[in-house]
MIDOSE-1310 file (N, C-alpha, C; in nm, 2 decimals, decimal comma, always signed):
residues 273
xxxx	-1,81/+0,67/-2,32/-1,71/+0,57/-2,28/-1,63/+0,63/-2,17; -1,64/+0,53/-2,08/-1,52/+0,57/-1,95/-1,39/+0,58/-1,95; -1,32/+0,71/-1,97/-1,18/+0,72/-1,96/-1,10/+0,65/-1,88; -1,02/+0,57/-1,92/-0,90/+0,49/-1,83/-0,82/+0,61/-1,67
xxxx	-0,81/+0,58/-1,61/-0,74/+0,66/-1,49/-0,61/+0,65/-1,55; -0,54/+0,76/-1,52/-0,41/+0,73/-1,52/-0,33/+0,74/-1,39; -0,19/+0,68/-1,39/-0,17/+0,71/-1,26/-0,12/+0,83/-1,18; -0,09/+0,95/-1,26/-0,12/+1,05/-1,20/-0,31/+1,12/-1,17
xxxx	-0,37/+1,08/-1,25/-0,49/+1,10/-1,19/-0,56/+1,01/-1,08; -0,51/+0,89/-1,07/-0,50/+0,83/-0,94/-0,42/+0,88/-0,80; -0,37/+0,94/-0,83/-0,25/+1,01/-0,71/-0,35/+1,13/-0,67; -0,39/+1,18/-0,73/-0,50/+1,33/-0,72/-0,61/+1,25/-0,63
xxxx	-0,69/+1,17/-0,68/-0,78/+1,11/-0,60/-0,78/+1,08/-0,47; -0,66/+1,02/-0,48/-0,63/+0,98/-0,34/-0,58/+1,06/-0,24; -0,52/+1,19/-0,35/-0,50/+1,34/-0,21/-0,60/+1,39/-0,19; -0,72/+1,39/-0,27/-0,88/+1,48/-0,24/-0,94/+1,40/-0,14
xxxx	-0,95/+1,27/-0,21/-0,99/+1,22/-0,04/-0,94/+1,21/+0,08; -0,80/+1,24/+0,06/-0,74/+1,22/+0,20/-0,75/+1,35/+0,26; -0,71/+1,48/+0,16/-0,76/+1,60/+0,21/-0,86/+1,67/+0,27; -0,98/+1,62/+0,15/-1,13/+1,63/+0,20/-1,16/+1,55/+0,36
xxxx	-1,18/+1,38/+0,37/-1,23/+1,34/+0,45/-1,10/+1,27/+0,49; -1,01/+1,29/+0,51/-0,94/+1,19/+0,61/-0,90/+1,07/+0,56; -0,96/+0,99/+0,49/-0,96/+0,87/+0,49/-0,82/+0,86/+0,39; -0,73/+0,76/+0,40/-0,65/+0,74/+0,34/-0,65/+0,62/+0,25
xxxx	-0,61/+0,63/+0,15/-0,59/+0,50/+0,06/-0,44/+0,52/+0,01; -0,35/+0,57/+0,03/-0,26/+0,60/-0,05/-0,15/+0,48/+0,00; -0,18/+0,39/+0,07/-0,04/+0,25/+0,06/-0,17/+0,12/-0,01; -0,28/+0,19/-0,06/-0,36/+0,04/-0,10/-0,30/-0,03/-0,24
xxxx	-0,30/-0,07/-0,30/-0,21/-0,14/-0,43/-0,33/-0,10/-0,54; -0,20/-0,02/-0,62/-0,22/+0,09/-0,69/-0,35/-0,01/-0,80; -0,30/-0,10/-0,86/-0,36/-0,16/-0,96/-0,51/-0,21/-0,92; -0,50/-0,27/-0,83/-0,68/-0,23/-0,74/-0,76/-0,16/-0,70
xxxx	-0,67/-0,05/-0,63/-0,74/+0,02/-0,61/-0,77/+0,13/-0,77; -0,71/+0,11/-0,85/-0,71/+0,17/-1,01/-0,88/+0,11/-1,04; -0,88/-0,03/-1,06/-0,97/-0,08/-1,11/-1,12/-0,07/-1,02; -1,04/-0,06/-0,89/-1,21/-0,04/-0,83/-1,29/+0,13/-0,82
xxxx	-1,18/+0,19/-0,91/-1,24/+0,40/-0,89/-1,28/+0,35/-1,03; -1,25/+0,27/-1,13/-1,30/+0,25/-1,28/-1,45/+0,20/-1,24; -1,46/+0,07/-1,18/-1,57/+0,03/-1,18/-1,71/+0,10/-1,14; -1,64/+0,20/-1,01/-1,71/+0,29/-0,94/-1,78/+0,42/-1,05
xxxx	-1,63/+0,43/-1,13/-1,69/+0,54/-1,25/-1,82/+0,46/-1,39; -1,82/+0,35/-1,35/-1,91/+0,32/-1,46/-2,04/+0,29/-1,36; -2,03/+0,22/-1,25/-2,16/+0,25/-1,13/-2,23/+0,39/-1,13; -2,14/+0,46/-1,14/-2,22/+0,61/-1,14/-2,24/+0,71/-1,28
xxxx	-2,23/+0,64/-1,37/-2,19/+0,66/-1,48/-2,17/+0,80/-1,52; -2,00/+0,82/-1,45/-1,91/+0,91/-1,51/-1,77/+0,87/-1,62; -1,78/+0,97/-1,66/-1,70/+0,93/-1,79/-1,54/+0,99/-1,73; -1,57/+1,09/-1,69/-1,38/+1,17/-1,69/-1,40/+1,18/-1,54
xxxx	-1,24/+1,18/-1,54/-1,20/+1,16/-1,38/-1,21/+1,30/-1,30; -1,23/+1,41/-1,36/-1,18/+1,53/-1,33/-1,39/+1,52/-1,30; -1,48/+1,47/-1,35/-1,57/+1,50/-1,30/-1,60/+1,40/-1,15; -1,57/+1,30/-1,15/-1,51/+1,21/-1,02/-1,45/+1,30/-0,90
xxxx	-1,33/+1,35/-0,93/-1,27/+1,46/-0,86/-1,34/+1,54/-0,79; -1,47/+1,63/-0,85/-1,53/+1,73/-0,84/-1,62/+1,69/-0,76; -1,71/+1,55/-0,81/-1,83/+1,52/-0,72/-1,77/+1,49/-0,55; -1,65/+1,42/-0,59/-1,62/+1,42/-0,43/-1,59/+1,51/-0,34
xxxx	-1,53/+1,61/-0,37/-1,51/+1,73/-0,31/-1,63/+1,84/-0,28; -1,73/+1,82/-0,35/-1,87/+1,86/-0,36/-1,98/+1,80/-0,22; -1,95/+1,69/-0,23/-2,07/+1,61/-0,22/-2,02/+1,48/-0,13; -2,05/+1,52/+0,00/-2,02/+1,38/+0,11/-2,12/+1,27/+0,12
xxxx	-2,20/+1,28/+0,05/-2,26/+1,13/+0,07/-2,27/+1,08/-0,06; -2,19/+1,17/-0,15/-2,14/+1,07/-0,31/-2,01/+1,00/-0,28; -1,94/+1,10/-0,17/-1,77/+0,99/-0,13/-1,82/+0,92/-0,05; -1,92/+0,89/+0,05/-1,97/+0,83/+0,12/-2,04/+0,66/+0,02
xxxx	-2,11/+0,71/-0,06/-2,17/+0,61/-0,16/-1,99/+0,52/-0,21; -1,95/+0,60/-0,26/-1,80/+0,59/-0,33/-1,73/+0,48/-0,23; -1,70/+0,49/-0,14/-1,61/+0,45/-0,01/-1,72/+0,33/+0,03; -1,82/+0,29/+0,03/-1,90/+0,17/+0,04/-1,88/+0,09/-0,12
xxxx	-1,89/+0,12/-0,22/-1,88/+0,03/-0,31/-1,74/+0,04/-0,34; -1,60/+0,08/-0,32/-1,48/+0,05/-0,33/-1,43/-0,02/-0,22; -1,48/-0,04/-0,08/-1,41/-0,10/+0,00/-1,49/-0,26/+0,04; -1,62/-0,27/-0,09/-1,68/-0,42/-0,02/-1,59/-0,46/-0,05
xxxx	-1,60/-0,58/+0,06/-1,52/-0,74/+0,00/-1,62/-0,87/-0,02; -1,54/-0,93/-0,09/-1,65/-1,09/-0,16/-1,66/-1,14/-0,03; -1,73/-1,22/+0,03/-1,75/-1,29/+0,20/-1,81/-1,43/+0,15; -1,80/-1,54/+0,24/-1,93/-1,62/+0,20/-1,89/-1,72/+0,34
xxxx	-2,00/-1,78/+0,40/-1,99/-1,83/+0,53/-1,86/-1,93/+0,49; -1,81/-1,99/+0,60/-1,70/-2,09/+0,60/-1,62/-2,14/+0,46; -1,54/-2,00/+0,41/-1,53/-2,01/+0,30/-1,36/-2,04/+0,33; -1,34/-2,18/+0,23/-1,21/-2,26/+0,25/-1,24/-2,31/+0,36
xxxx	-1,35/-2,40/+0,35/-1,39/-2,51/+0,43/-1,26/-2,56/+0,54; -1,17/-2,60/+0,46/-1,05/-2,68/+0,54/-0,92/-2,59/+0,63; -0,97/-2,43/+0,60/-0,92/-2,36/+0,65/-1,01/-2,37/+0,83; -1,11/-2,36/+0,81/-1,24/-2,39/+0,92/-1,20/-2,53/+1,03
xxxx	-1,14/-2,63/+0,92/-1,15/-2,76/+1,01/-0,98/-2,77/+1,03; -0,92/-2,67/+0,99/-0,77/-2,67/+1,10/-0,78/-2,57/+1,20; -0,87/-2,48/+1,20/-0,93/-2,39/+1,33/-0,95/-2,48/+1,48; -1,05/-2,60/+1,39/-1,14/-2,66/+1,50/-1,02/-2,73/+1,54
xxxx	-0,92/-2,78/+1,46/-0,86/-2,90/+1,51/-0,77/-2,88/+1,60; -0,67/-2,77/+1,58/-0,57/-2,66/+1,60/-0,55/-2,58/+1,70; -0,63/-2,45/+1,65/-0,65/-2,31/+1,73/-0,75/-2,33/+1,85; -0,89/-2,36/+1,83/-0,99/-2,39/+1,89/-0,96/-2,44/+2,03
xxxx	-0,88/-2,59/+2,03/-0,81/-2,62/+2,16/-0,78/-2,58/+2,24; -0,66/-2,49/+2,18/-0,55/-2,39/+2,28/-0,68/-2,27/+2,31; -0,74/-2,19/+2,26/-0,87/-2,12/+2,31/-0,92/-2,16/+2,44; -0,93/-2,29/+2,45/-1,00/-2,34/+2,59/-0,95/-2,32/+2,71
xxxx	-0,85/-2,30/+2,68/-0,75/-2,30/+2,81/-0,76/-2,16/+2,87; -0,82/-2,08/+2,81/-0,84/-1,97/+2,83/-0,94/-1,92/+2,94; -0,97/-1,87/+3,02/-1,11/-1,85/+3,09/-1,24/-1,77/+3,03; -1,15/-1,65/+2,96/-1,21/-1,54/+2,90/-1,13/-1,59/+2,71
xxxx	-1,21/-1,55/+2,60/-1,17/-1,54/+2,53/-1,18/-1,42/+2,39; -1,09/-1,31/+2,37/-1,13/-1,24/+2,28/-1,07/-1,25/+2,14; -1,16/-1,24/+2,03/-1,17/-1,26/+1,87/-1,19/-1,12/+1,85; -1,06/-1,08/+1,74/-1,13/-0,95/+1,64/-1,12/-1,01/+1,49
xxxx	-1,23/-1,02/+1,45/-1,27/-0,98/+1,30/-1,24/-0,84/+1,26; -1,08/-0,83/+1,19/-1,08/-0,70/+1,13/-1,09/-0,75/+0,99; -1,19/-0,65/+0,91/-1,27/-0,62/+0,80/-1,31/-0,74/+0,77; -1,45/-0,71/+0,83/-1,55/-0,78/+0,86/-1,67/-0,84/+0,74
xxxx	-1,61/-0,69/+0,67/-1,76/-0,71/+0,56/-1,86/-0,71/+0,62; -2,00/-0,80/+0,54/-2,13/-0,83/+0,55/-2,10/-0,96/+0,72; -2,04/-0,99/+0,79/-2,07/-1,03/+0,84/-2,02/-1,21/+0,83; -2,04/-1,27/+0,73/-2,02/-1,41/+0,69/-1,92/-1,50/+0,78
xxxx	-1,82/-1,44/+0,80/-1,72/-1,52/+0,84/-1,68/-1,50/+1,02; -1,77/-1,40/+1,05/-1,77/-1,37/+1,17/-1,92/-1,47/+1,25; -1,96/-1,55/+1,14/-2,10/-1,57/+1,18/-2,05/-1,74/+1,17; -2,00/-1,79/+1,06/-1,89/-1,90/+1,05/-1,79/-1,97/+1,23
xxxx	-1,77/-1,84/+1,26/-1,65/-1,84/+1,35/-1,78/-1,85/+1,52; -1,89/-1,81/+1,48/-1,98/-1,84/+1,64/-2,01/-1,98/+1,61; -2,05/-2,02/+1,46/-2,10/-2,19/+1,49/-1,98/-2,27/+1,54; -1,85/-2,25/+1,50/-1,78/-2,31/+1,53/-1,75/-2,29/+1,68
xxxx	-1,75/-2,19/+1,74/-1,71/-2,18/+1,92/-1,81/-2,23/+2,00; -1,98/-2,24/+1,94/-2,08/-2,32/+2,00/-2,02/-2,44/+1,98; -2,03/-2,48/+1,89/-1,99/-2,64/+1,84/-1,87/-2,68/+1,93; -1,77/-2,62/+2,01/-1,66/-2,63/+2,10/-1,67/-2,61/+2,19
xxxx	-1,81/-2,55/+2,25/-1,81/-2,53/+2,39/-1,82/-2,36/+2,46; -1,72/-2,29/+2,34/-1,68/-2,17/+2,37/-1,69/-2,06/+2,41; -1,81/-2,04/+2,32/-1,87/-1,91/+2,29/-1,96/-1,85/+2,39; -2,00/-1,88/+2,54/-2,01/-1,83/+2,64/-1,94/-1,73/+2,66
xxxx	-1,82/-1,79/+2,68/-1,61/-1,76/+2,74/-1,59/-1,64/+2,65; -1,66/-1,62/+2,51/-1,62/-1,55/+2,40/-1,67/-1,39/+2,43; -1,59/-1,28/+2,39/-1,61/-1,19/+2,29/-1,60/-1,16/+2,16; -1,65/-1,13/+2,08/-1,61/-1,13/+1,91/-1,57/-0,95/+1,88
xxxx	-1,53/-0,87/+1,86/-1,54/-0,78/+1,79/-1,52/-0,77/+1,62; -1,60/-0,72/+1,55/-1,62/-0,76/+1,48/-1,59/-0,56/+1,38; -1,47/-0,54/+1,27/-1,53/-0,44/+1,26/-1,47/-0,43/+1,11; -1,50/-0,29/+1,06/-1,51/-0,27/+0,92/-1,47/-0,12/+0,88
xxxx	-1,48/-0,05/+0,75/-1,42/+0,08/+0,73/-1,55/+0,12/+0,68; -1,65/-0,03/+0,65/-1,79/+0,05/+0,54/-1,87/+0,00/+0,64; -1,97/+0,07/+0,67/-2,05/+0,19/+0,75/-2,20/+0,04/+0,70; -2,19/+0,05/+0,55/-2,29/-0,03/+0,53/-2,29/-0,17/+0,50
xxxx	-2,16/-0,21/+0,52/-2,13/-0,35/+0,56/-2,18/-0,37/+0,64; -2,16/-0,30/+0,73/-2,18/-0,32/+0,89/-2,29/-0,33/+0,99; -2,36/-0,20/+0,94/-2,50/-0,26/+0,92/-2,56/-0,38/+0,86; -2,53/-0,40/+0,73/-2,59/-0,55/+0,72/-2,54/-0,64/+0,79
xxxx	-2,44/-0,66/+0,83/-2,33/-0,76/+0,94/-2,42/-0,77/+1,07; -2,49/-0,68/+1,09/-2,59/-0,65/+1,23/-2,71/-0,71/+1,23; -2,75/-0,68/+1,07/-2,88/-0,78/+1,05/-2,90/-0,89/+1,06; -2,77/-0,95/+1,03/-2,71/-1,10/+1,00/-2,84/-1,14/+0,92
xxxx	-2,89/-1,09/+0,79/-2,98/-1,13/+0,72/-2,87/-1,21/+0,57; -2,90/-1,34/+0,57/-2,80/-1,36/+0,48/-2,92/-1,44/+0,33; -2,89/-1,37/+0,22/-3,01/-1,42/+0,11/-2,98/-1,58/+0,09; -3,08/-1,63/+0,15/-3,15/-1,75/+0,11/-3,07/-1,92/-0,02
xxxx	-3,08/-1,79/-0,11/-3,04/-1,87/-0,25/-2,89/-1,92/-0,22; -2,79/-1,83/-0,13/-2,69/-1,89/-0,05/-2,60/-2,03/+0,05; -2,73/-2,06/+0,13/-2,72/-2,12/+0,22/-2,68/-2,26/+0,16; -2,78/-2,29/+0,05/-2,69/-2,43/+0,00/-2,54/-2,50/+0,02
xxxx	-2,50/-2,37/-0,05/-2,38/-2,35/-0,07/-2,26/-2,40/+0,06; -2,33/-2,31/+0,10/-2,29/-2,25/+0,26/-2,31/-2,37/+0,34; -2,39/-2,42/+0,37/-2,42/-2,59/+0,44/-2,36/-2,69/+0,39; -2,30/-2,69/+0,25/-2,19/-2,78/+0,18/-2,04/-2,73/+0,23
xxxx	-2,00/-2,59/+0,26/-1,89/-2,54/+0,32/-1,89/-2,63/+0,50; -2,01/-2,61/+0,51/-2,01/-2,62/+0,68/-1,94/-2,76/+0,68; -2,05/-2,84/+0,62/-2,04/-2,98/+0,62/-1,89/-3,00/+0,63; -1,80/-2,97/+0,46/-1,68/-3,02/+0,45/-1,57/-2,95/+0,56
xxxx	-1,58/-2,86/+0,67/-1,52/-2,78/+0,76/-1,57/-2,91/+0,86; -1,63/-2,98/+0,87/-1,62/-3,08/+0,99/-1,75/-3,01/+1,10; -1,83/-2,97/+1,02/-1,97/-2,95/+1,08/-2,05/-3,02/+1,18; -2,07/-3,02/+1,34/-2,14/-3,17/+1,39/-2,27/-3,18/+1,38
xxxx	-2,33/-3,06/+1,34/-2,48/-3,02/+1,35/-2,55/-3,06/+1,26; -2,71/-2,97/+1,23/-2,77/-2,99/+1,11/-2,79/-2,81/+1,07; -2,68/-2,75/+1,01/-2,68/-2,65/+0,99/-2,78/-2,56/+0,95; -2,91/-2,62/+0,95/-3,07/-2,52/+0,90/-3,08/-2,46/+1,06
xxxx	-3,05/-2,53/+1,13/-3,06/-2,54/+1,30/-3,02/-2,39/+1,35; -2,90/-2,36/+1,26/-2,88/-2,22/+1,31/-2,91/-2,10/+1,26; -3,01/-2,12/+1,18/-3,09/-1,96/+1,11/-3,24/-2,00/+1,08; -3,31/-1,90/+1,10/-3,45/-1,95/+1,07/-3,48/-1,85/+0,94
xxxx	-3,56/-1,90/+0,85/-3,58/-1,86/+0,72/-3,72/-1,81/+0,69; -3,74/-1,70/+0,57/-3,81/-1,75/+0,46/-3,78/-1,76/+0,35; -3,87/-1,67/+0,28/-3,88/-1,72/+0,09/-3,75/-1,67/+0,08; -3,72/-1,52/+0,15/-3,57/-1,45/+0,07/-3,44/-1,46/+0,16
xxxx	-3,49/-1,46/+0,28/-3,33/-1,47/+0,39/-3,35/-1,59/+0,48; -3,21/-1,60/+0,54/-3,19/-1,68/+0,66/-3,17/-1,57/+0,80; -3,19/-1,60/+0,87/-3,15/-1,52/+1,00/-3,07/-1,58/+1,09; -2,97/-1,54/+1,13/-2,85/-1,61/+1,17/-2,95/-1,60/+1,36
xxxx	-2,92/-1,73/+1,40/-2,96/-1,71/+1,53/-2,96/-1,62/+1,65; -2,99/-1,53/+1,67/-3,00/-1,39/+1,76/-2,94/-1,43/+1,91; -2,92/-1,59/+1,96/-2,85/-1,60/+2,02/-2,69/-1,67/+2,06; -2,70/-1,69/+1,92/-2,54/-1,66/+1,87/-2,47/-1,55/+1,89
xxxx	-2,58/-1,45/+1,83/-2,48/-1,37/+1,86/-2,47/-1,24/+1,92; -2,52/-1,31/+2,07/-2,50/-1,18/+2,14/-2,38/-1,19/+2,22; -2,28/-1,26/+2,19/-2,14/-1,17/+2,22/-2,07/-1,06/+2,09; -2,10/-1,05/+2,03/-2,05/-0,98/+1,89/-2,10/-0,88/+1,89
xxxx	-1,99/-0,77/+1,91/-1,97/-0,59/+1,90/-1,92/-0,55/+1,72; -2,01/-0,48/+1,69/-1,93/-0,44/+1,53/-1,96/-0,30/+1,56; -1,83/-0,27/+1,50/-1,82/-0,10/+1,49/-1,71/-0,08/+1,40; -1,72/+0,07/+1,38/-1,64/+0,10/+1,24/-1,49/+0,15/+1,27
xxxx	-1,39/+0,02/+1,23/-1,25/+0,06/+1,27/-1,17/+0,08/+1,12; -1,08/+0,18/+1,12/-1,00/+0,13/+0,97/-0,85/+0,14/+1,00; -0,81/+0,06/+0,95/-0,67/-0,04/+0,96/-0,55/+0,02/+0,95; -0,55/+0,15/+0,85/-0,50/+0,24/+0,80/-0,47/+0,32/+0,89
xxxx	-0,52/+0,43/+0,99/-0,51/+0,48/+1,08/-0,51/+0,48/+1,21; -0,64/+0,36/+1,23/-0,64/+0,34/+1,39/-0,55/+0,26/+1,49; -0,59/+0,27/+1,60/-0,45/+0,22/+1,68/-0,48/+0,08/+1,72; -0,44/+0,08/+1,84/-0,48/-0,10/+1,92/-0,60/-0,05/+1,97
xxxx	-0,73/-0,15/+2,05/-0,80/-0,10/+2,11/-0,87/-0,22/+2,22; -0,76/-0,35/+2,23/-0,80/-0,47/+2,29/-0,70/-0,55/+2,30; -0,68/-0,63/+2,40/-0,60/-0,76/+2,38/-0,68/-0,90/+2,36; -0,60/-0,98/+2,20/-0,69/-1,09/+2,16/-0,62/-1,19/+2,15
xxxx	-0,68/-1,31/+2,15/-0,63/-1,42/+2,16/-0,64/-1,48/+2,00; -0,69/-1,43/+1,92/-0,72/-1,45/+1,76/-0,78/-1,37/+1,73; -0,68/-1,33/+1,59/-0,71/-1,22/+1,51/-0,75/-1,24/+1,41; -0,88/-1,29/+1,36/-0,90/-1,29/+1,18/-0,89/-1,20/+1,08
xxxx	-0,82/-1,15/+0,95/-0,83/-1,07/+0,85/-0,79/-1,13/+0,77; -0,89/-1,20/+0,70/-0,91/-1,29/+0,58/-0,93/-1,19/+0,44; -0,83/-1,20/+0,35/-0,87/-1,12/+0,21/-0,86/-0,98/+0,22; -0,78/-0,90/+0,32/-0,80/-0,77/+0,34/-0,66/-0,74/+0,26
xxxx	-0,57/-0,80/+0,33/-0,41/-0,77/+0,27/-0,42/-0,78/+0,11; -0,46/-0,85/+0,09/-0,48/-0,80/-0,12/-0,48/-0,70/-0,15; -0,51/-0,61/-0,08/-0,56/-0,47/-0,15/-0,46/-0,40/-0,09; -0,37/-0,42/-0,02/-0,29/-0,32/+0,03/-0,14/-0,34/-0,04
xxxx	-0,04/-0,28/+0,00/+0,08/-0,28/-0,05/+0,18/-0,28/+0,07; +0,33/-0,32/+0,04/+0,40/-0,38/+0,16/+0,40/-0,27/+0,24; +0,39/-0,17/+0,22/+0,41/-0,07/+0,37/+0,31/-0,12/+0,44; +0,16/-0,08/+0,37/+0,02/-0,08/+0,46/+0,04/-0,26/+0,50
xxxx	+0,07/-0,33/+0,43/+0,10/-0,46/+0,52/+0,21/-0,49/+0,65; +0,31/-0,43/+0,60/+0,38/-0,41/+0,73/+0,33/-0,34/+0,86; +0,29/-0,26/+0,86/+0,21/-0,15/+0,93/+0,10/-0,23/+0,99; -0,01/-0,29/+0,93/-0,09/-0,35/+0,96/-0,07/-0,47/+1,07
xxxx	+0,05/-0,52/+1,03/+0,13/-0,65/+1,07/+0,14/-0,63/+1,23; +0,20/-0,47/+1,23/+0,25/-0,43/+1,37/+0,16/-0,43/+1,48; +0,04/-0,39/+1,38/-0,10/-0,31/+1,50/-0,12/-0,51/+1,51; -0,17/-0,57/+1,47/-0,20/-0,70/+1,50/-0,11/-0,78/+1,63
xxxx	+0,02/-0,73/+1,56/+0,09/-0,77/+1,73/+0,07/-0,75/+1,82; +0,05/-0,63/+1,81/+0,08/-0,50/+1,95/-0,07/-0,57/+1,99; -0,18/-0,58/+1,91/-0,32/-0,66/+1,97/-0,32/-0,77/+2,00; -0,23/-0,84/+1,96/-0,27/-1,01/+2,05/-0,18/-1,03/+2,13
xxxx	-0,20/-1,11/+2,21/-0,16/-1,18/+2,38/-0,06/-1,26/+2,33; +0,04/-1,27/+2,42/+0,14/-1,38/+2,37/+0,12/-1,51/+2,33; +0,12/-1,56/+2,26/+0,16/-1,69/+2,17/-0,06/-1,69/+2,07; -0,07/-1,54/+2,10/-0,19/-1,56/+2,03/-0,20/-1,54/+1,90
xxxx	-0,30/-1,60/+1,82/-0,32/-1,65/+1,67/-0,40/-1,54/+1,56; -0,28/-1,54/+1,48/-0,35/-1,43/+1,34/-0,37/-1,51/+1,22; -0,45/-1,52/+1,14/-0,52/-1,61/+1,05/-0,53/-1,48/+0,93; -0,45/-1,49/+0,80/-0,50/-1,44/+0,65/-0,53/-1,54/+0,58
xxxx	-0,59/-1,41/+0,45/-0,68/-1,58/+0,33/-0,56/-1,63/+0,27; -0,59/-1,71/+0,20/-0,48/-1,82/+0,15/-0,41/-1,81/+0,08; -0,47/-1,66/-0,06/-0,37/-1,60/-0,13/-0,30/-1,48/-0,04; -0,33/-1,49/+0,10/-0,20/-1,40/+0,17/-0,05/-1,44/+0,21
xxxx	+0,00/-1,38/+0,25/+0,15/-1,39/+0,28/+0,23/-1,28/+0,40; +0,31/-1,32/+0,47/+0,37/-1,20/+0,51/+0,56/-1,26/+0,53; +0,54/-1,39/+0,42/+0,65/-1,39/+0,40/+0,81/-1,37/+0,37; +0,72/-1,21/+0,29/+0,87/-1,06/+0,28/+0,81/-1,00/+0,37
xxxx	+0,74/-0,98/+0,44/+0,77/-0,88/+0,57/+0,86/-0,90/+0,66; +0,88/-0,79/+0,67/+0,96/-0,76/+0,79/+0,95/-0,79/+0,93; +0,81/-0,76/+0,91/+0,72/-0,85/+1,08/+0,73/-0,98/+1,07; +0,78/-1,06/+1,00/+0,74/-1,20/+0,97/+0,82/-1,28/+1,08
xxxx	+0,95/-1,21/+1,15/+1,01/-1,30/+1,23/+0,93/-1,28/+1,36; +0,83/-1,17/+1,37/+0,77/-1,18/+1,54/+0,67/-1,28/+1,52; +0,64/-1,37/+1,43/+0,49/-1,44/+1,41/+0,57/-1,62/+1,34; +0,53/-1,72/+1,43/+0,56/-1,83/+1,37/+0,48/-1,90/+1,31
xxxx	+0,50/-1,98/+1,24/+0,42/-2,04/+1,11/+0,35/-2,17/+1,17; +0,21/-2,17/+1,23/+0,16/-2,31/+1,27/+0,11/-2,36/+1,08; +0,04/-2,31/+1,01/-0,01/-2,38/+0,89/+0,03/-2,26/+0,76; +0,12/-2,33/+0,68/+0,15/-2,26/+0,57/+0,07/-2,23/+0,46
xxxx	-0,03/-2,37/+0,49/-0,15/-2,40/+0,38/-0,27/-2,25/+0,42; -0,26/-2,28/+0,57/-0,40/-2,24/+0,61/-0,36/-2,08/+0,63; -0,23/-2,08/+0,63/-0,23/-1,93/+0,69/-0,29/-1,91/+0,83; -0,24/-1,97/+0,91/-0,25/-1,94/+1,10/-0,08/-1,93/+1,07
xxxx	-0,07/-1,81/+1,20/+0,01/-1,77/+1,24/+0,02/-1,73/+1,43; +0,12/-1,74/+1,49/+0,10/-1,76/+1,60/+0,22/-1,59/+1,65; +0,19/-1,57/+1,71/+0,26/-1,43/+1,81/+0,41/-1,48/+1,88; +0,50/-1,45/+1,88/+0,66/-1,51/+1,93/+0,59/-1,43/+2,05
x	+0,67/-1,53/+2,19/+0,64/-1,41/+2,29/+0,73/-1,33/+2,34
């Protein structure tokens, strides 16, 4: 049976990995990040934390394995449809006016929503004008995000998202299939750069006109949200647009007065200049 963590043996974890490899977890929110070193301990089926501790410190491509199944996120193409069709109606617009236009997808995942975000800039005209950067902290997200191989049994789903997002197309149109995947069109998306950024440490590295990080703030706690908040400024262009998922907020932050509120529902946020 798997021993419960406690929260001083959570505190140990997160100094071995930060000591060992750098990587920091120590502003992510404690109770998540609790439950995802639990789940990870029954994935690899260890029982006591003190042997958890040891493999990591041992063994870089068991923290390596470790740090890919605690940092996926759930993805799924044009997910919150109506979040999609206040993009088009909204943000999309003001984009045009642009000559040049740059998108970062920070934490990216598998790719889904970054792939969401090209049908929609075709469908506008855009995506010529566009760069996407696209990036992530897992290594094997990202790679699949490359493949844009999305399974099959999916798509349904995903073409009922499109549709109610205000879809003008016939959404099979943009992936070619077989029995097990779809392939997201290869000329979609050749403006889209993915590489491995984490939120936690790194700095600016672009000026954007829209910033997506949908579902990432969950897992963090008010500092690493505030923090996070800052680097997204300091990245977008004056009066340019930052978008979280719908259970986000940055309503107690402290950054909240540099960013004004275009959709409360949708969570778009616009840059004070």
């Amino acid at each position: 049976m798997i021993k419960e963590i406690s929260n001083e043996e959570l505190e140990t974890l997160v100094d071995v990995i930060h000591c060992q490899y750098g990587y920091d977890f120590s502003d992510y929110a404690r109770a998540s990040l609790k439950r995802r070193f639990q789940r990870f301990m029954g994935h690899a089926y260890i029982e006591e934390v003190t042997e958890l501790s040891d493999k990591l410190q041992q063994d870089a491509a068991f923290f390596e394995r470790m740090t890919q199944f605690i940092t996926v996120n759930v993805t799924e193409m044009f997910r919150d449809p109506l979040f999609y069709k206040t993009l088009r109606e909204m943000v999309l617009p003001r984009l045009a006016t642009y000559p040049t236009i740059k998108i970062w997808h920070a934490g990216c995942a598998t790719g889904e929503e970054v792939f969401s975000m090209i049908i929609l800039l075709q469908e506008a005209g855009l995506l010529d004008r566009c760069r996407i950067y696209a990036t992530d902290l897992n290594a094997v997200s990202l790679h699949k995000a490359e493949m844009a191989l999305i399974p099959l049994k999916y798509m349904k789903d995903y073409t009922q998202n499109y549709l109610q997002s205000g879809g003008l197309e016939d959404f099979s149109g943009y992936y070619t299939a077989n029995e097990e995947y779809a392939l997201i069109d290869p000329a979609l998306r050749r403006n889209i750069v993915f590489f491995q950024h984490n939120l936690v440490t790194d700095q600016v590295f672009n000026e954007f006109q829209l910033i997506c990080c949908r579902n990432v703030f969950i897992y963090f706690n008010k500092q690493l949200q505030d923090r996070v908040l800052r680097l997204f400024y300091d990245s977008l262009a004056p009066l340019g647009y930052l978008t979280l998922g719908l259970k986000e907020s940055m309503m107690f932050s402290g950054e909240s007065s540099r960013f004004e509120t275009l959709s409360a529902v949708h969570k778009i946020f616009r840059r004070k200049s």
